[in-house]
C-alpha positions as CSV (number, residue, x, y, z in Angstrom):
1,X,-58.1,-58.5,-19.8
2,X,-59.9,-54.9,-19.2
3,X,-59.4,-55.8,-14.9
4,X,-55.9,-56.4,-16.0
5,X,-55.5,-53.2,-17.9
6,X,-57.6,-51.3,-15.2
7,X,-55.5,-52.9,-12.1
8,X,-52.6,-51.8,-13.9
9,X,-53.8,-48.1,-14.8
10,X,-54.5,-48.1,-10.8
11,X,-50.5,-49.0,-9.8
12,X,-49.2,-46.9,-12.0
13,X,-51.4,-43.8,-10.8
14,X,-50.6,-45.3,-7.0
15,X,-46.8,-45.1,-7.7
16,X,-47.2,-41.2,-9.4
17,X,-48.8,-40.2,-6.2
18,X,-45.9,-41.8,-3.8
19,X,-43.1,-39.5,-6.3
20,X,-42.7,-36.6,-4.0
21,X,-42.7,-33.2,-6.1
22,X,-38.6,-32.8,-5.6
23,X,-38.4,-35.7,-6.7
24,X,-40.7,-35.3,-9.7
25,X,-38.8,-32.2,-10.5
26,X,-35.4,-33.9,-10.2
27,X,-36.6,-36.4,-13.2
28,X,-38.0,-34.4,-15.3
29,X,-34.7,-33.4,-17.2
30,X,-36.3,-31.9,-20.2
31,X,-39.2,-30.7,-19.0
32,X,-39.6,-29.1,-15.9
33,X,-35.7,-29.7,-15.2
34,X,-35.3,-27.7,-18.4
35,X,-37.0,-24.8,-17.3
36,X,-35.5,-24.9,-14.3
37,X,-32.0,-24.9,-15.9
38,X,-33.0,-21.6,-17.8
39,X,-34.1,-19.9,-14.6
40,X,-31.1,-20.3,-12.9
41,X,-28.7,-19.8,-16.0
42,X,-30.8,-17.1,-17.5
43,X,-30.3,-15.5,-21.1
44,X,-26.2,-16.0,-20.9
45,X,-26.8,-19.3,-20.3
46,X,-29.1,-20.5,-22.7
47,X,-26.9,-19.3,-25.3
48,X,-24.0,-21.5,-23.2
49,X,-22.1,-18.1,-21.8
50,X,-22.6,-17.5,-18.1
51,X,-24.5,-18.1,-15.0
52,X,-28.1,-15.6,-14.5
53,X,-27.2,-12.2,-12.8
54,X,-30.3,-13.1,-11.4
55,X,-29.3,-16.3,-9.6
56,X,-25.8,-16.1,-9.7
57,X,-24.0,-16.7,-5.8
58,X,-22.0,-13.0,-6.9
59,X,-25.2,-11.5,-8.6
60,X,-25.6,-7.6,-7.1
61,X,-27.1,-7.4,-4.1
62,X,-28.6,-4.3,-2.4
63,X,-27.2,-2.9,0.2
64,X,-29.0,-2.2,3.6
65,X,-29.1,1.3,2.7
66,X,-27.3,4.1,-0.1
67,X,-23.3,3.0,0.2
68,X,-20.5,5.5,-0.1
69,X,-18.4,2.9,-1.0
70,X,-18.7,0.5,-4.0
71,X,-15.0,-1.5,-4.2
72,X,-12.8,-2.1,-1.3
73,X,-9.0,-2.2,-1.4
74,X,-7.2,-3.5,1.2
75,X,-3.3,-3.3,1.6
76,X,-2.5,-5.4,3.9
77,X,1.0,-5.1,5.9
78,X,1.3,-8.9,6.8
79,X,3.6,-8.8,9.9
80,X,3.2,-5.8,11.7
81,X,4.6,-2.4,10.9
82,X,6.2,0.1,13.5
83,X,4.1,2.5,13.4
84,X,6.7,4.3,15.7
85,X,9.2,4.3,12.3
86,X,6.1,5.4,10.5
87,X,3.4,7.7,11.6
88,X,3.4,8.1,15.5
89,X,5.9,10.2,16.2
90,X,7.2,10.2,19.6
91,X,9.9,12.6,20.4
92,X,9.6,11.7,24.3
93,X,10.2,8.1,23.8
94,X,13.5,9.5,21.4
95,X,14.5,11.5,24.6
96,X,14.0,8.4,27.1
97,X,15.7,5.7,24.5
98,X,17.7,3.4,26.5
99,X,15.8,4.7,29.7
100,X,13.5,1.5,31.8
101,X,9.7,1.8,31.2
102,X,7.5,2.1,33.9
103,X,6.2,-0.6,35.9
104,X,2.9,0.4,35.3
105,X,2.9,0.4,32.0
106,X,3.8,-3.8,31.8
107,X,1.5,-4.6,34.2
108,X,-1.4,-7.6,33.8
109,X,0.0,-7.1,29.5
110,X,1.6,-9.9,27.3
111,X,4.0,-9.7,24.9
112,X,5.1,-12.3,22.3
113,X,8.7,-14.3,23.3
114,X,8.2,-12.4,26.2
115,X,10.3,-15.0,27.6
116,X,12.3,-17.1,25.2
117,X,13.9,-14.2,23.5
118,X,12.4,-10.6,24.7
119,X,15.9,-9.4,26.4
120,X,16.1,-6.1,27.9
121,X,12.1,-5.6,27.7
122,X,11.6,-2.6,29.4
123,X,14.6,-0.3,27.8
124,X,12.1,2.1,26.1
125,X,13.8,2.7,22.1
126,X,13.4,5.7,20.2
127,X,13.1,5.8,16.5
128,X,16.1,7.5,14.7
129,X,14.3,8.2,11.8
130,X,13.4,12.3,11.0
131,X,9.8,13.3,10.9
132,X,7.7,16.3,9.7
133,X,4.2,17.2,9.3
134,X,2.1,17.1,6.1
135,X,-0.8,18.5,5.1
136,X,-4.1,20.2,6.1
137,X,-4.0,18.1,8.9
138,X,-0.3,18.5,10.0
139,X,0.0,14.6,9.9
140,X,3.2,13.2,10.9
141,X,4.7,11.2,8.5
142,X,8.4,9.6,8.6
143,X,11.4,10.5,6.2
144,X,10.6,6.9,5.0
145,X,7.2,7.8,3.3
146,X,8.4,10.5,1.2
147,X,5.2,9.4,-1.7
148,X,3.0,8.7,1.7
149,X,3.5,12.3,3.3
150,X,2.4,13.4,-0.5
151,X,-1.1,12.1,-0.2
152,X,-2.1,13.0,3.3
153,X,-4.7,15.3,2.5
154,X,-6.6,12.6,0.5
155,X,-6.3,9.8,4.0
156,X,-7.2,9.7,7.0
157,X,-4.5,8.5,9.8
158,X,-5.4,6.2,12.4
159,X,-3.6,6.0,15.7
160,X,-5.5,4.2,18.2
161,X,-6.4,1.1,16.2
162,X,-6.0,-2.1,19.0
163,X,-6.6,-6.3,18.5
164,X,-6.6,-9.0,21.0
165,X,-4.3,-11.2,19.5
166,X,-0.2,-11.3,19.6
167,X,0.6,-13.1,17.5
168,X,1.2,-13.3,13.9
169,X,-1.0,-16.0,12.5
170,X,-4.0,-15.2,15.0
171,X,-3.2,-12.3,14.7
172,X,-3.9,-12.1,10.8
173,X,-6.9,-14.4,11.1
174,X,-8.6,-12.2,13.6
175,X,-8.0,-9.1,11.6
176,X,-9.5,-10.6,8.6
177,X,-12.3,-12.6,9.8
178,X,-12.9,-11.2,13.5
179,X,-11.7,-14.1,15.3
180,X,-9.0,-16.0,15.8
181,X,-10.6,-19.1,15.1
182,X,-10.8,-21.1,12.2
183,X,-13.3,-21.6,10.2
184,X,-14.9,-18.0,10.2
185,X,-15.5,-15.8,6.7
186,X,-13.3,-13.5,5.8
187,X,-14.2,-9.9,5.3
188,X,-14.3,-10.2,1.2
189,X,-16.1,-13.0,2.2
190,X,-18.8,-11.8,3.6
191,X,-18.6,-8.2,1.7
192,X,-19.7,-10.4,-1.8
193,X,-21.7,-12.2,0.3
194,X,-23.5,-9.3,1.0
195,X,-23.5,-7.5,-1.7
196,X,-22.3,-9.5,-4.4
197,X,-20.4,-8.4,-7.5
198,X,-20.4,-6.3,-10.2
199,X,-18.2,-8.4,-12.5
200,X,-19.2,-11.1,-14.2
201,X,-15.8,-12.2,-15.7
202,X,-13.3,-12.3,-12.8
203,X,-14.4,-13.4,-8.8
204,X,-16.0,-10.8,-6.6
205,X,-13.1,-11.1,-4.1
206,X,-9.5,-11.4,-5.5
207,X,-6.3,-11.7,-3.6
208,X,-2.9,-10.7,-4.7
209,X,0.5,-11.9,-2.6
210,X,3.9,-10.3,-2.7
211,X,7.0,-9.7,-0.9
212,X,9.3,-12.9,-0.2
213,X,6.6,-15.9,1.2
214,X,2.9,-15.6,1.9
215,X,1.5,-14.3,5.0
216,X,1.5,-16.5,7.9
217,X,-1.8,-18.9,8.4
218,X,-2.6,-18.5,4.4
219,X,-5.7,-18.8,2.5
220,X,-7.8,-19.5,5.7
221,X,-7.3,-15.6,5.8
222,X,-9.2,-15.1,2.6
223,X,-11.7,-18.1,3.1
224,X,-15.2,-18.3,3.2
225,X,-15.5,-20.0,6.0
226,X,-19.3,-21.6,6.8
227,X,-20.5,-19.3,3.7
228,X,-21.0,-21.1,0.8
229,X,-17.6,-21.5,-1.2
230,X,-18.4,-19.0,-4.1
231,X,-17.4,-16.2,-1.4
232,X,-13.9,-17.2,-0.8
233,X,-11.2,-15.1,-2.4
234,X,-9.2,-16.3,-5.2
235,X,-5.7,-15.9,-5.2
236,X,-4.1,-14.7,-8.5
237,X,-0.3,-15.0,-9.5
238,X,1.0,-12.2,-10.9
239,X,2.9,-14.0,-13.8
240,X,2.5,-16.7,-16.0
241,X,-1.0,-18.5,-15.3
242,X,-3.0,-16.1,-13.2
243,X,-4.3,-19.5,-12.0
244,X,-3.3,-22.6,-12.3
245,X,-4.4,-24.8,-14.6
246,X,-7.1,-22.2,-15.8
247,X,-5.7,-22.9,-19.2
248,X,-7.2,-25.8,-21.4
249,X,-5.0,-29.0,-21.9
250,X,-3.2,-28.9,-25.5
251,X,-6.0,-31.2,-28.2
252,X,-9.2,-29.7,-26.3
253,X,-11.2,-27.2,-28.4
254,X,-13.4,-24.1,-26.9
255,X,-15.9,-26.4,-28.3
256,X,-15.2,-29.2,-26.9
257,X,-14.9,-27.7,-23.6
258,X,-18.2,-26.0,-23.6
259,X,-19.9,-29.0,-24.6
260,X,-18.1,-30.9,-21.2
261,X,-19.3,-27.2,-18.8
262,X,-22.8,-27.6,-19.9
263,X,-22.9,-31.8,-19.6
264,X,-21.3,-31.3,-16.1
265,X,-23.8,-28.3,-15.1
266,X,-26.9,-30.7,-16.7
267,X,-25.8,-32.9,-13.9
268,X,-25.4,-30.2,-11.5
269,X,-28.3,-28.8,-11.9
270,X,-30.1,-32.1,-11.0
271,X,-28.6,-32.6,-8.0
272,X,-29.4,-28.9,-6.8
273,X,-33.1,-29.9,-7.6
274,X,-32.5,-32.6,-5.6
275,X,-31.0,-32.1,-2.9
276,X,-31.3,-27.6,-2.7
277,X,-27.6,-27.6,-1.5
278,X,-26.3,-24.0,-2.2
279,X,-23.2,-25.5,-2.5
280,X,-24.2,-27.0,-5.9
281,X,-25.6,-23.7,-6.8
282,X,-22.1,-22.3,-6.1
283,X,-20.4,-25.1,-7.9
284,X,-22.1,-24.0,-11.3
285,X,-21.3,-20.6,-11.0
286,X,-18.0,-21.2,-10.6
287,X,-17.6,-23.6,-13.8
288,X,-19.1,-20.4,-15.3
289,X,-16.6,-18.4,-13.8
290,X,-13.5,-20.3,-14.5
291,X,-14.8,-20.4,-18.4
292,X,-14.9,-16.5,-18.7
293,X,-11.9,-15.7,-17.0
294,X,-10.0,-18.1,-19.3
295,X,-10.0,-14.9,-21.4
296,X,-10.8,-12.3,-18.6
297,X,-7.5,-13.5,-16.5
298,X,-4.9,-13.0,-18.9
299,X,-5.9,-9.6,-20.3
300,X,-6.5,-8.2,-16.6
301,X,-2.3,-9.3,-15.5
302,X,-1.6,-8.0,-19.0
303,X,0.0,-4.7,-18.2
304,X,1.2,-3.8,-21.6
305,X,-1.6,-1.5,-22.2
306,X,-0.6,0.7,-19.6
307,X,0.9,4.1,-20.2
308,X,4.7,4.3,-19.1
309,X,3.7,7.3,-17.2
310,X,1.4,5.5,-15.1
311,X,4.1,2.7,-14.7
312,X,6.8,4.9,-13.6
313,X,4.5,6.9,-11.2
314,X,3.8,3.1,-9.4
315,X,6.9,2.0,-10.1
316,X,6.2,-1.3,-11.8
317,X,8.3,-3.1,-14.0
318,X,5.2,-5.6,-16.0
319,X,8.7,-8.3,-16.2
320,X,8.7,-8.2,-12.5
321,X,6.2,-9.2,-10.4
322,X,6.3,-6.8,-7.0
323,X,3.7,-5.1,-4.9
324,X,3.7,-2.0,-7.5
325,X,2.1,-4.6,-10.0
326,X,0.1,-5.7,-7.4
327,X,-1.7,-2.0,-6.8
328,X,-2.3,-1.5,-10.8
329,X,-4.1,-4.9,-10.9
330,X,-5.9,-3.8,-7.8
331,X,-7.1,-0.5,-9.3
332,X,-7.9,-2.7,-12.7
333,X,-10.1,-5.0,-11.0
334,X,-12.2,-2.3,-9.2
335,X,-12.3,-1.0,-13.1
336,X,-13.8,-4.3,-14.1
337,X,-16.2,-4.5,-11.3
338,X,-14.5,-6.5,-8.5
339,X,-15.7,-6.3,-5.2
340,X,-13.0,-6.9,-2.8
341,X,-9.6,-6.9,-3.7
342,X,-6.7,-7.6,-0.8
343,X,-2.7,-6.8,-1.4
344,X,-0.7,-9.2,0.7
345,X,2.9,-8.0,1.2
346,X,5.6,-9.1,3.3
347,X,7.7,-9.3,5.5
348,X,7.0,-6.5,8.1
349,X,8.6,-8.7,11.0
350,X,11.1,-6.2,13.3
351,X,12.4,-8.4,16.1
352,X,16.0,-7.9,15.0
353,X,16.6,-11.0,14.1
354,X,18.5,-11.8,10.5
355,X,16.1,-10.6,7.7
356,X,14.4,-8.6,10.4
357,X,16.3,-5.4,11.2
358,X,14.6,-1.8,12.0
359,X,17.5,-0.5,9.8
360,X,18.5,-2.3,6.2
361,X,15.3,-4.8,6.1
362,X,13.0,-2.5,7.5
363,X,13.6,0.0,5.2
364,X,13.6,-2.1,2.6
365,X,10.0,-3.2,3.2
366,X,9.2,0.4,3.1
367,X,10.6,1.3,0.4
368,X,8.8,-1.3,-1.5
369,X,5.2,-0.2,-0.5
370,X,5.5,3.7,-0.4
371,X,5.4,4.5,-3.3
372,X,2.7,2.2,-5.1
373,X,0.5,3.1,-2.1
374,X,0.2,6.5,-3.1
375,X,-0.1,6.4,-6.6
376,X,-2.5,4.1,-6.5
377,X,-4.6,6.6,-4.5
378,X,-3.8,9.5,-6.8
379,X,-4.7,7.1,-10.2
380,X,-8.1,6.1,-8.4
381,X,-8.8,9.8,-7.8
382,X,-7.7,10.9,-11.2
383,X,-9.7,8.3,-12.9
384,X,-12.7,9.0,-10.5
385,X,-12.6,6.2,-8.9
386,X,-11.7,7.1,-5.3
387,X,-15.3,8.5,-4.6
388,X,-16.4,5.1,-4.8
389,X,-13.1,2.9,-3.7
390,X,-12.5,2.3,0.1
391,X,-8.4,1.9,0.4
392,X,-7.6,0.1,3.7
393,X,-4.0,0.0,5.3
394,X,-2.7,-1.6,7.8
395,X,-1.1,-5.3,9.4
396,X,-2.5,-6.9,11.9
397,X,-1.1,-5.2,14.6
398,X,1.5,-2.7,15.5
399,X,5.3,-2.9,17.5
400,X,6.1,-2.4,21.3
401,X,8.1,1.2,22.3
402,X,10.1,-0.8,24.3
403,X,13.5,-2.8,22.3
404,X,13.7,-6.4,21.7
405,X,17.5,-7.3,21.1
406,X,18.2,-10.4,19.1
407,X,21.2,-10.1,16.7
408,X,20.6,-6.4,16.6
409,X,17.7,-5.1,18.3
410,X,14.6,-4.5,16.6
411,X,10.4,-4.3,18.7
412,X,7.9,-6.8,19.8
413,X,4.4,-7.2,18.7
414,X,2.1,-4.4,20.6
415,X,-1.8,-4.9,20.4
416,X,-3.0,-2.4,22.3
417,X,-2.0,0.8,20.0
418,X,-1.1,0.7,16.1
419,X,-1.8,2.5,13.1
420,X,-3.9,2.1,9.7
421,X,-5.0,4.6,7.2
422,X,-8.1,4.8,5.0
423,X,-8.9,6.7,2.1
424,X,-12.2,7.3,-0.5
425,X,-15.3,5.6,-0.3
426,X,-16.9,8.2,2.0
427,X,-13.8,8.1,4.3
428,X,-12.8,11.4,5.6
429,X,-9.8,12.7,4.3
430,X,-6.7,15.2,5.2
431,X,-7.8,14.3,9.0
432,X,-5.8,12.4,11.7
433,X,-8.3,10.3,14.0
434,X,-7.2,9.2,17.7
435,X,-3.8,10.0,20.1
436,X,-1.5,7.7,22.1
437,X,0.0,8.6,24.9
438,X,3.7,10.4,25.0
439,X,5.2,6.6,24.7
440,X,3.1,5.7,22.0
441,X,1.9,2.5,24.6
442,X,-1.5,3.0,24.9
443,X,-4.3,5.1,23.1
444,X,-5.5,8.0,25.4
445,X,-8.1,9.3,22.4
446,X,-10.7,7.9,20.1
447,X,-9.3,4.5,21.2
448,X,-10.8,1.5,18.4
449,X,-10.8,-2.1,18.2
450,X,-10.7,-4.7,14.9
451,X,-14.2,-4.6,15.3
452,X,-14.8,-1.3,14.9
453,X,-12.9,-0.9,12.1
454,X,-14.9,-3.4,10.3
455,X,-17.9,-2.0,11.3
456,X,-17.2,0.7,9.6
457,X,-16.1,-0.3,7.0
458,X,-18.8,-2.4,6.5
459,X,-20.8,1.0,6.8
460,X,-19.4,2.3,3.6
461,X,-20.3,-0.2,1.6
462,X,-24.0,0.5,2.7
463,X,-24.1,-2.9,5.2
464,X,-25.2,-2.7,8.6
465,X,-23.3,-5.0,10.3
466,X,-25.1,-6.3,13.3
467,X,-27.5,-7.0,10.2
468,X,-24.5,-8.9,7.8
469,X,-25.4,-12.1,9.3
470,X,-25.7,-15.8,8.5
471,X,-27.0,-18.7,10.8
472,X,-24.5,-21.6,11.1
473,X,-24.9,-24.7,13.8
474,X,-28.0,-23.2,15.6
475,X,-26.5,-19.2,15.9
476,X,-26.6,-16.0,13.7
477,X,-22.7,-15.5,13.0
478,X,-21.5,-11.7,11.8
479,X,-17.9,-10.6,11.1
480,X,-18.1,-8.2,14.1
481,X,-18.7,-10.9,16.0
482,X,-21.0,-9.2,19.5
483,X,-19.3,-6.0,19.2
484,X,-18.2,-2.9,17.2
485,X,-19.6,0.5,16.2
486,X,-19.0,2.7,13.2
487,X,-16.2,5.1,13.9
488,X,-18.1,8.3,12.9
489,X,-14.4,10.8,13.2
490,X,-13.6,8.2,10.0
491,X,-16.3,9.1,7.8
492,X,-16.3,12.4,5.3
């Protein structure tokens, strides 16, 4: 009987020796598990409240070195402004409207519906809108930016901005992520990767849409990509549910619910022991996530706390949602500590086509943009916010000086010279960076790719980009791809 109980004693220590220590860990759900579970949920947690600062997936980060910026803005012009209606004002291509383009100037380039639809593409077409100059800097700015031509001495203008892709969903994809392939992180993507958040209520990266549909390609142009999922923008409406379904069914308690989030992170938590797939990690933070901003979400759309003063200088009407809602929401979110929020607006397409006219749709557009644009840069610097608040503006790429006549005639898509404008966040401001030449064709000064621009941005924000890296199927990724340098004339 004592060889029995001895033999026995024997397996049993045989079979602890063959439990490998994940495994170990994995089982020990009160123990062990249980301090791990503190760890990575940290003092909000244990009371049931939120994911660890510590361990969170949006926790702050450091930066590679001292930022200028802390929040990034980006208004996004999703289908191509004319910058030649805009900012680059051309009076020789107004004196040679109607006139052929050189040769030269069409050579080896490609234009979308070059062929199916491009007729006439060499007449050269000058803008009929009126231009002045504004400022310290003596920008030019058209009689369509009235608000715009108000703010130049707090942006910097940039002419000579140029992509490598022509059309619009590519296009879009490439400007956000820095290729125009799928599957790539977005910029807020890999800014909150970087970096992280300072919010612990609402996502790090938040994405608002206006205008009359989304922007061509959709949410792969705020996706994460091959980061882990808890760096993907989150789109929020701007009526009703901020999300969908972020609401509790009718019959299910708070208490109730939080007993559910915390039997569903138990399990969680036991995989990620298990298994160590960040995913998992990401997958409890955002359980967390989704909790707070059940409260967080509806008092950040909530505009009714806002002084009619500041509504009327946007122009925002809280029954209506429109782009002007869009920039108070943006400017409350950097309030509350989000990292990266993007503005979507549409429709910026000029071909000529119905919907698409340089005249009554085109100006429409503008009209909707102008002024929210500039008052949210003069409420960021009157709230002292703009020191540390990168605004971004721009589409994805510019129009062609030539005309493209459909039912009235309206421009192409041009890559190789457009215009964005920047301001805060260590940007330089009143000063106008890079020159195209008397068409408005190609840049001829401080010429810059996509690239660039994000390098610099990412520069602001304290990240050295050929640093901002993350290693997916056997290679180090970054969202400057093998190229870009920071644009020095853009920084104060």
């Amino acid at each position: 009987m004592q060889d029995q109980r001895w033999n026995e004693a024997q397996r049993r220590e045989r079979a602890l020796r063959e439990i490998t220590r994940r495994h170990f860990f994995s089982q020990c759900g009160v123990g062990l598990g249980g301090i791990a579970l503190a760890s990575l949920m940290g003092r909000e947690a244990l009371a049931a409240e939120a994911a660890s600062p510590a361990v969170s997936p949006l926790a702050p980060k450091k930066p590679h070195f001292a930022p200028r910026a802390k929040n990034v803005i980006y208004l996004f012009m999703a289908g191509g402004p004319s910058q030649l209606e805009l900012f680059d004002w051309k009076p020789k291509l107004v004196e040679l409207n109607g006139k052929a383009i050189p040769d030269s100037y069409l050579e080896g380039k490609r234009f979308a519906f070059m062929d199916s639809s491009f007729k006439n593409k060499s007449t050269l077409l000058g803008t009929k809108r009126k231009f002045a100059q504004y400022g310290r800097s003596g920008a030019w700015v058209s009689e369509l930016l009235p608000h715009t031509a108000g703010i130049v001495d707090d942006i910097t203008v940039v002419h000579s901005v140029a992509t490598d892709v022509f059309n619009h969903a590519p296009a879009k994809l490439f400007m956000n992520t820095g290729s125009s392939q799928f599957g790539r992180p977005s910029m807020g993507a890999w800014v909150t990767y970087g970096i992280g958040s300072e919010s612990q209520s609402l996502p790090g990266f938040v994405v608002l849409l206006s205008g009359p549909r989304g922007p061509r390609g959709g949410a792969v142009n705020w996706g994460s990509g091959f980061l882990p999922s808890a760096y993907q923008g989150v789109a929020l409406r701007s009526s009703g549910e901020p999300i969908l379904d972020l609401t509790s069914p009718p019959g299910i308690t708070a208490q109730r619910q939080r007993e559910t989030l915390d039997a569903v992170k138990d399990l969680n938590l036991k995989r990620l022991v298990a298994t160590g797939d960040p995913e998992i990690a990401a997958r409890i933070s955002q359980y967390e996530m989704a909790y707070r901003m059940q409260t967080s979400a509806p008092e950040l759309i909530d505009l009714s706390g806002e002084s009619s003063a500041t509504l009327e200088m946007y122009g925002a009407d809280p029954k209506k949602p429109s782009f002007a809602n869009n920039c108070i929401l943006a400017r409350r979110l950097v309030e509350r500590g989000t990292r990266f929020v993007q503005l979507y607006h549409t429709n910026w397409d000029s071909h000529g086509g119905p919907g698409e006219t340089l005249e009554k749709d085109f100006e429409k557009v503008v009209g909707e943009i102008d002024r929210p644009c500039a008052a949210l840069v003069k409420d960021l610097k009157s709230r002292g916010l703009l020191d540390d608040t990168l605004v971004v503006w721009g589409g994805e790429f510019g129009r062609t000086p030539m005309g493209e006549v459909r039912t009235a005639t309206g421009r192409n898509h041009h890559i190789d010279a457009f215009t964005m404008w920047m301001a805060g966040g260590g940007a330089a401001a009143g000063r106008v960076v890079g020159k195209t030449d008397e068409l408005g064709f190609n840049s001829v000064e401080d010429g810059m790719h996509v690239h660039d621009i994000h390098a610099t941005i990412l520069h602001l924000l304290g990240l050295e980009h050929t640093k901002l890296t993350f290693r997916f199927q056997g290679r180090d990724f970054r969202l400057t791809d093998v190229k870009g340098n920071v644009i020095e004339k853009l920084l104060a």
